[in-house]
VOBA-1610 file (N, C-alpha, C; in pm, whole numbers, padded with zeros to 5 digits, always signed):
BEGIN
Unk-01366+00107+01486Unk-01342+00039+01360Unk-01380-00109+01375Unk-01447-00170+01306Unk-01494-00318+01290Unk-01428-00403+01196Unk-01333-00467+01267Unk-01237-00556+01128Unk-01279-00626+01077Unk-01427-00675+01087Unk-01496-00779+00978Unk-01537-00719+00857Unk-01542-00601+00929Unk-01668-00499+00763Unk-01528-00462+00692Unk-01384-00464+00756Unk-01284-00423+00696Unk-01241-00618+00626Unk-01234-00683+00642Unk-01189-00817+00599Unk-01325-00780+00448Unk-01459-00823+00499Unk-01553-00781+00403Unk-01561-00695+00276Unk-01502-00601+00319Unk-01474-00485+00196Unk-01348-00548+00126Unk-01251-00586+00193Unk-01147-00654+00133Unk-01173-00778+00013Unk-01247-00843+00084Unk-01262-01012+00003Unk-01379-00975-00137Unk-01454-00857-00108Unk-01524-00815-00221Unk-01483-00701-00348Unk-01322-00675-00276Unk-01258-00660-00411Unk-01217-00743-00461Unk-01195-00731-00614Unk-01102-00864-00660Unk-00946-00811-00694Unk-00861-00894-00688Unk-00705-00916-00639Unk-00631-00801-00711Unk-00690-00810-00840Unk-00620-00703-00978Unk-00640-00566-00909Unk-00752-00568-00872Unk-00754-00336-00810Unk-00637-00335-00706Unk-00556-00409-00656Unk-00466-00399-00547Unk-00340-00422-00652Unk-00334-00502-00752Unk-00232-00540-00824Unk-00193-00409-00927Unk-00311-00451-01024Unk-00324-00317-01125Unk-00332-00191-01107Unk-00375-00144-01019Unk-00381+00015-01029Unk-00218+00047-00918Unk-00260+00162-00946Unk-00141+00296-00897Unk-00141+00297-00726Unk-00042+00256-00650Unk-00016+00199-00516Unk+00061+00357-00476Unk+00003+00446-00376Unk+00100+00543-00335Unk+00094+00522-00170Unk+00216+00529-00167Unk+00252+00496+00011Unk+00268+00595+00059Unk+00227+00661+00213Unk+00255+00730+00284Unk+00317+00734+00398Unk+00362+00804+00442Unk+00424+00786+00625Unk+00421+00898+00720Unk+00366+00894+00770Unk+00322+01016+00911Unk+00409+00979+00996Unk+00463+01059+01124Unk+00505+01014+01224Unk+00462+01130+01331Unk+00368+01101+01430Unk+00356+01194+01462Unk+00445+01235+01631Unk+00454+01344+01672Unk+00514+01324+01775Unk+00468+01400+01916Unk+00287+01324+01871Unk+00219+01317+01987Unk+00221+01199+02092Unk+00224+01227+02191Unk+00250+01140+02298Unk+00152+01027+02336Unk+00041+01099+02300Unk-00080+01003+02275Unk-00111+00895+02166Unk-00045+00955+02083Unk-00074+00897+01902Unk+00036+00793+01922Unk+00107+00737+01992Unk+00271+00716+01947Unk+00213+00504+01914Unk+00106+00538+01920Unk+00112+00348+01881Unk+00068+00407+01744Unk+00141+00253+01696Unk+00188+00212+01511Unk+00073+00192+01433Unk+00025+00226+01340Unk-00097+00187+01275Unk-00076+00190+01113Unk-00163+00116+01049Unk-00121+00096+00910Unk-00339+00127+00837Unk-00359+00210+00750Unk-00479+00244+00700Unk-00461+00195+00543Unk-00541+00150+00481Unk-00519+00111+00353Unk-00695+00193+00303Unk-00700+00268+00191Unk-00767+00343+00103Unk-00767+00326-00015Unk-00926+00289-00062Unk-00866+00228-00219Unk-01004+00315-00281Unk-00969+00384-00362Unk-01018+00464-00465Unk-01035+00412-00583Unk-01088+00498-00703Unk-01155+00405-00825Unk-01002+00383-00871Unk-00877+00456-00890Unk-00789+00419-00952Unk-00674+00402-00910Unk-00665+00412-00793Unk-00546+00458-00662Unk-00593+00377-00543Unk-00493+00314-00451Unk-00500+00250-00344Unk-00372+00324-00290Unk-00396+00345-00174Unk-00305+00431-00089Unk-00301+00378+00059Unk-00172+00384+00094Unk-00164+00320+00239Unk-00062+00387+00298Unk-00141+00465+00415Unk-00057+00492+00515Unk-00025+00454+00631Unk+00098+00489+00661Unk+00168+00409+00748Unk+00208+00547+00851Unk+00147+00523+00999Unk+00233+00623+01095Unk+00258+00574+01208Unk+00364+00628+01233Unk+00463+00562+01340Unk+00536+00432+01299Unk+00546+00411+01227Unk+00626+00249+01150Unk+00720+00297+01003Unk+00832+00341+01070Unk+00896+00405+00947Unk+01007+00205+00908Unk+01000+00159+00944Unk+01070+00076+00942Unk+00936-00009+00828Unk+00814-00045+00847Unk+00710-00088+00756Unk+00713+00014+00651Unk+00700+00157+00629Unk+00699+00223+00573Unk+00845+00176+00424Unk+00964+00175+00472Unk+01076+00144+00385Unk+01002+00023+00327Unk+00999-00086+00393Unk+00992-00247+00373Unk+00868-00213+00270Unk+00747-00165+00250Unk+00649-00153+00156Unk+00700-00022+00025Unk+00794+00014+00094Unk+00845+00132-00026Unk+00918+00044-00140Unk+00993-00025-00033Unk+01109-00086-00144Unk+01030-00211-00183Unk+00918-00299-00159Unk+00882-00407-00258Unk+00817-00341-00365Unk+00763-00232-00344Unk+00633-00203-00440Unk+00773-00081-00556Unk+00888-00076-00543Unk+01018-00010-00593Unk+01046-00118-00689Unk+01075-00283-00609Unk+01084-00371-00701Unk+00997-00423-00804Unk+00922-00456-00739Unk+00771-00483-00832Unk+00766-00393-01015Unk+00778-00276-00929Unk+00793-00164-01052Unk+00890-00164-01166Unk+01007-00219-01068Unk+01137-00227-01184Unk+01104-00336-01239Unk+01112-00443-01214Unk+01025-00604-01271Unk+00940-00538-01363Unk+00823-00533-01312Unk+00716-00484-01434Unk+00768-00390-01573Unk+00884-00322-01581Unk+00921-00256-01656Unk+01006-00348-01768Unk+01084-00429-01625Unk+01187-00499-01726Unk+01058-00612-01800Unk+00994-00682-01779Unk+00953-00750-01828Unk+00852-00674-01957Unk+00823-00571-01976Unk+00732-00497-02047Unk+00886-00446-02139Unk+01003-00463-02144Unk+01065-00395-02234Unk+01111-00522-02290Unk+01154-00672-02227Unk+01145-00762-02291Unk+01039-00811-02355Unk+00909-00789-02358Unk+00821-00819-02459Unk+00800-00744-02613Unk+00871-00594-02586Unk+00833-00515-02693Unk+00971-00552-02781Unk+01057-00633-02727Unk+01189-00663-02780Unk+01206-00776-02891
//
């Protein structure tokens, strides 16, 4: 894997496809002996960005529960506007 072509692909999206679209989190854990270091993959599709997380159940919560808040925010503020 080459983390420049990964920084690259990054900086040539713009901010909203990470903001705006539909964020689904995953978590693997596997309990191979080989696999057991932590890794985090981020996948971004035309309407979906997805990030999995294995072996890091502790990152896994911590990205569950901001993108939990985020959601409730975004709601409350979308029911105070229609108000």
């Amino acid at each position: 894997m080459n983390i420049f072509k990964t920084f690259e692909t990054y900086l040539k999206e713009p901010l909203s496809i990470l903001r705006d679209n539909f964020i689904q989190i995953v978590s693997v854990q596997t309990g191979n002996i080989f696999e057991q270091k932590p890794s985090v993959d981020v996948s971004m599709l035309k309407n979906k960005t997805q990030i999995t997380v294995v072996n890091n159940e502790k990152l896994y919560n911590l990205l569950s529960l901001v993108t939990h808040k985020k959601n409730t925010k975004d709601k409350k503020e979308k029911e105070s506007e229609s108000a």
